[in-house]
NUKE-202748 format. One line per 10 residues: number of its first residue (from 1); for each residue x, y, z of N, C-alpha, C. Coordinates in steps of 0.05 Angstrom, whole numbers, padded with zeros to 5 digits, m for minus. Atoms other than C-alpha are relative to their C-alpha. Last residue first. Layout:
<lomars>
NUM	X/Y/Z/X/Y/Z/X/Y/Z | ...
</lomars>
This chain:
<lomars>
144	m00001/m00022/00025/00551/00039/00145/00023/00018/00004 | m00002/00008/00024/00562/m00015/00199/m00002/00014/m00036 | m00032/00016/m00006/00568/00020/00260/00004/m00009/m00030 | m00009/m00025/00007/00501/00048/00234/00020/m00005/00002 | 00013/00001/00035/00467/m00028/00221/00022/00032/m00004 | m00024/00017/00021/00500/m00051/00292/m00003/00008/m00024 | m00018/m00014/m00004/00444/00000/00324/00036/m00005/m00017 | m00016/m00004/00028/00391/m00021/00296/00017/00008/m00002 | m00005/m00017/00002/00349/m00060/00354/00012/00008/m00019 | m00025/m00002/m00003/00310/m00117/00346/00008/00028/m00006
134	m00016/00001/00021/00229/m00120/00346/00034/00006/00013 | m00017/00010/00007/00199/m00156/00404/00021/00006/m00025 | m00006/00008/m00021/00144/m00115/00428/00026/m00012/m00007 | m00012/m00028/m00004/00125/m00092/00359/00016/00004/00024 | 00024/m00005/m00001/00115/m00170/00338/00007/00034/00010 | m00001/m00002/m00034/00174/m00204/00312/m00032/00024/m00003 | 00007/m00026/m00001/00176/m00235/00236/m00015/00013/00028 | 00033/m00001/m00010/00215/m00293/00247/m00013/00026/m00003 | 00000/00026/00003/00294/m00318/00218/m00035/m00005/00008 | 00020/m00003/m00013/00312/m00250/00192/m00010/m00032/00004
124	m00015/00017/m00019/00375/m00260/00156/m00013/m00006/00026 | m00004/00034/00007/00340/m00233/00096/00010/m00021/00023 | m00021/m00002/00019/00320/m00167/00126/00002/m00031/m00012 | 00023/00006/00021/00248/m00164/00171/00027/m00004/m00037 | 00023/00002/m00006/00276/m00149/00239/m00018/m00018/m00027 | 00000/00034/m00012/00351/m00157/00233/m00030/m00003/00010 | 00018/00001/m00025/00345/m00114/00181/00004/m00014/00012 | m00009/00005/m00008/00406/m00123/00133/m00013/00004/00027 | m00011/00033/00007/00375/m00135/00067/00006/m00005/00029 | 00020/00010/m00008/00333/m00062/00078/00010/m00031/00017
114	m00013/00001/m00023/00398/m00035/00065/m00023/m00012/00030 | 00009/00023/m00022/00389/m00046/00003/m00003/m00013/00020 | m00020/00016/00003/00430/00011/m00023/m00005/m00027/00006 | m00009/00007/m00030/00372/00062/00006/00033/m00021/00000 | m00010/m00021/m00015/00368/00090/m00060/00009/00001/00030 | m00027/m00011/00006/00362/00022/m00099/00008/00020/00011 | m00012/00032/m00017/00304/m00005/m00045/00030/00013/m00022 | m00002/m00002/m00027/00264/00056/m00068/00035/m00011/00018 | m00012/m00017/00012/00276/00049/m00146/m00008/00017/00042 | m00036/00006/00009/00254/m00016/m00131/00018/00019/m00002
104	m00013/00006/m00015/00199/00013/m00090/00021/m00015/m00008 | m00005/m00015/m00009/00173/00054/m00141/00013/m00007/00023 | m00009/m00013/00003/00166/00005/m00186/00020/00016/00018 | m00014/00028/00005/00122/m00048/m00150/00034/00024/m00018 | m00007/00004/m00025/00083/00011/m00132/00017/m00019/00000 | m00005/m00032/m00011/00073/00032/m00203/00014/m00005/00031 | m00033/m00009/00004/00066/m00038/m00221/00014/00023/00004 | m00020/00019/m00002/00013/m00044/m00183/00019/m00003/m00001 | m00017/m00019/m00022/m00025/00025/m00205/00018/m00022/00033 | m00025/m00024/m00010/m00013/m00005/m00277/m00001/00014/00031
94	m00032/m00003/00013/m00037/m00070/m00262/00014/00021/m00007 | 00002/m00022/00006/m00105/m00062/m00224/00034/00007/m00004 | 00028/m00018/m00005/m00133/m00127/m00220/m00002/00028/m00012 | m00001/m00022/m00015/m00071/m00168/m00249/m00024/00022/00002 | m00006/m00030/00012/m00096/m00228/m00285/00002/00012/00031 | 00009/m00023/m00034/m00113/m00305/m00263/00024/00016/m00019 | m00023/m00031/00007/m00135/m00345/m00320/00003/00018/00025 | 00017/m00028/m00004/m00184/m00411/m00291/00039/00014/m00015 | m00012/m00016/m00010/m00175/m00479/m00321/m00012/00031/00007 | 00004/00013/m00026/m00233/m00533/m00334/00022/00027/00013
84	00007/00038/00004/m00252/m00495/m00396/00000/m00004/00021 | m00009/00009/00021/m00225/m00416/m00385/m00003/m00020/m00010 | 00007/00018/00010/m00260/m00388/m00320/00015/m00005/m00029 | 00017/m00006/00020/m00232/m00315/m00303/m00006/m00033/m00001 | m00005/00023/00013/m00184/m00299/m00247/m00029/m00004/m00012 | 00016/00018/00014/m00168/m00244/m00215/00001/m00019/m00009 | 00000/00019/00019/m00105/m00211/m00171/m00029/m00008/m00011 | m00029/m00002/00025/m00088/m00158/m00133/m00001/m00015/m00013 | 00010/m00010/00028/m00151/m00156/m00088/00018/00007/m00017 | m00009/m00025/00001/m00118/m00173/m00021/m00006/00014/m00028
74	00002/m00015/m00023/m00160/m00238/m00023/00010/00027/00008 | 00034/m00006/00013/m00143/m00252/m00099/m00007/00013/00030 | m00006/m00031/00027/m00059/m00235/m00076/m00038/m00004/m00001 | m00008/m00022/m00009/m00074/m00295/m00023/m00009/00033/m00015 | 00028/m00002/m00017/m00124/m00335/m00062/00009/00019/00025 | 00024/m00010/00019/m00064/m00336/m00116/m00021/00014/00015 | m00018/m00021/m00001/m00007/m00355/m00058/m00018/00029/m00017 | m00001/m00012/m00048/m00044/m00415/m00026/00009/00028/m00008 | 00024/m00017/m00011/m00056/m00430/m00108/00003/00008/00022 | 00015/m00034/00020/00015/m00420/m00122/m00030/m00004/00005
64	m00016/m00024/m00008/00036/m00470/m00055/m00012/00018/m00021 | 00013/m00008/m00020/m00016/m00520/m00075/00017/00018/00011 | 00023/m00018/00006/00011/m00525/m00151/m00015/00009/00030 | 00026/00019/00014/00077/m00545/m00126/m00018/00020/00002 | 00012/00012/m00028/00131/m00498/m00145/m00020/m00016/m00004 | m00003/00032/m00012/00178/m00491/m00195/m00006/m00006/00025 | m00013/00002/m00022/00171/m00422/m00215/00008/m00024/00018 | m00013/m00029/00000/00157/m00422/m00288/00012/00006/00026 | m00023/00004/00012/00128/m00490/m00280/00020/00012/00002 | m00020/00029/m00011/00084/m00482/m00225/00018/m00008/m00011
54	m00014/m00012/m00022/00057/m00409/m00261/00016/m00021/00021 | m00028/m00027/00004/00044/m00434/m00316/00008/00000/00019 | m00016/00021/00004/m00004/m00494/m00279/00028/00014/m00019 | m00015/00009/m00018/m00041/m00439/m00246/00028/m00017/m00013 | 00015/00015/m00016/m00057/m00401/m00307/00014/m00019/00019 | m00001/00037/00000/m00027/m00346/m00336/m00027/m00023/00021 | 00017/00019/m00020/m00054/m00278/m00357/00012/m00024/m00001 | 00024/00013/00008/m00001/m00227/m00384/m00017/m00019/00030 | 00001/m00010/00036/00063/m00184/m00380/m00026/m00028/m00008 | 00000/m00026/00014/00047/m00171/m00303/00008/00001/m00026
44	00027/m00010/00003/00025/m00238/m00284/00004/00029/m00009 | 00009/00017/00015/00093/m00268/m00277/m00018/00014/m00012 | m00019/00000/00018/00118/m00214/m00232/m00009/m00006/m00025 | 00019/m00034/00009/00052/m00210/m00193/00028/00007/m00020 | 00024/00005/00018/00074/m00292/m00186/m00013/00026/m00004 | m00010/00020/00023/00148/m00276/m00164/m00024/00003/m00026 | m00008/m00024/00024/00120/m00216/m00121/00010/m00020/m00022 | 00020/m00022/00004/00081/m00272/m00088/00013/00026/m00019 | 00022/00015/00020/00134/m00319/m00084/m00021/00012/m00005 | m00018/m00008/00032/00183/m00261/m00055/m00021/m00016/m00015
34	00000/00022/00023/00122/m00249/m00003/00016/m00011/m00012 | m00025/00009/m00006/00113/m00185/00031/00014/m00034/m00004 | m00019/00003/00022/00069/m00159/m00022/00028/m00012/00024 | 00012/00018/00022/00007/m00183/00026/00028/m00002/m00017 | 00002/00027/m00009/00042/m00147/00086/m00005/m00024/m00024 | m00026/00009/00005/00047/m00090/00039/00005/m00027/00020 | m00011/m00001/00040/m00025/m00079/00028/00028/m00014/00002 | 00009/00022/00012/m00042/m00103/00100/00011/m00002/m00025 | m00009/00020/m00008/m00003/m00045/00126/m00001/m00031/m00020 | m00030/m00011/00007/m00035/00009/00083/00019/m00029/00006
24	00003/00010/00015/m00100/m00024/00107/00027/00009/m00016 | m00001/00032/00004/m00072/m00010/00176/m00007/m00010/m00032 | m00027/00005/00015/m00050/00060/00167/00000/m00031/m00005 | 00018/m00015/00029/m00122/00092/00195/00029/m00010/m00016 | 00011/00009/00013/m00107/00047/00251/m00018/00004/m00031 | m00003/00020/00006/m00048/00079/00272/m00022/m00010/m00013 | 00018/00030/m00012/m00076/00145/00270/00002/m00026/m00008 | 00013/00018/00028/m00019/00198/00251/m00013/m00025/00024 | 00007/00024/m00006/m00001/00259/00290/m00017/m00026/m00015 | m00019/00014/00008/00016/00317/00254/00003/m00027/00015
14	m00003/00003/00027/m00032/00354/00288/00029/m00008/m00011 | m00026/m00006/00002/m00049/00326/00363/00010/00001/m00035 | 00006/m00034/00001/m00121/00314/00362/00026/00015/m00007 | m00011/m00022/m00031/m00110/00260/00408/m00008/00020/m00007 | 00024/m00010/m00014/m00151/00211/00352/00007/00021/00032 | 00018/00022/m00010/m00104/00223/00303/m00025/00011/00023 | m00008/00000/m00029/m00097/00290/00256/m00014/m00030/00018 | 00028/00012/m00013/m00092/00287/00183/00015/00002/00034 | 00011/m00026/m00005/m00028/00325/00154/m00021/m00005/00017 | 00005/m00006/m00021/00013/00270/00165/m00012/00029/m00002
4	m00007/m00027/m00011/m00002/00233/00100/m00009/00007/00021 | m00030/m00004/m00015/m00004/00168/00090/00007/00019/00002 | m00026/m00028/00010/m00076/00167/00072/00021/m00004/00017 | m00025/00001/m00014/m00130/00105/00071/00018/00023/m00011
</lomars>
């Protein structure tokens, strides 16, 4: 996968980018779209816990952090290791994780958060719409 528009899609057209060459791109951040999920890659980034940490620490039930575990393990961001009856779940590939996990805080501070006020995908967002249905952004410039 490359996010760069130097590649050409399938028109040929240079600087043209092939949607589907951006999908696993997609998926990646689809997966981090989450807060309970960045909660538990939170968690997991100054060590290994195990489920029942992680239900405390965030006060959920244990079938919400596994639903959330087998997520992140399915998008390959997470492991887990056997320990007695418990399993350890670790970050797969933790520094280039937190790197991205980083880089978009220090994203999300340059924009001012201005993410917050999507009406597509912001906090006040009540569905995540389909490309057909996203909202316009025009109130967002009025508003800056």
């Amino acid at each position: 996968m490359t996010m760069s528009t130097d590649d050409a899609d399938i028109s040929g057209e240079p600087g043209a980018v092939d949607p589907a060459a951006l999908a696993p791109a997609a998926a990646l951040f689809h997966g981090l779209s989450d807060p309970t999920r960045l909660a538990i890659l939170q968690h997991l980034s100054v060590g290994e816990h195990r489920v029942r940490d992680l239900t405390e620490h965030l006060e959920l039930a244990q079938s919400t952090v596994s639903a959330h575990l087998a997520c992140l393990r399915d998008c390959g961001l997470v492991t887990s290791r056997p320990e007695g009856r418990a399993s350890m779940f670790s970050l797969t590939t933790a520094p280039q994780l937190l790197a991205v996990l980083a880089t978009a805080e220090q994203l999300l501070a340059s924009t001012g958060y201005a993410v917050e006020l999507c009406p597509n995908y912001g906090i006040a967002a009540t569905a995540t719409p389909d490309a057909d249905h996203l909202f316009p952004h025009e109130h967002l410039e009025r508003a800056r």
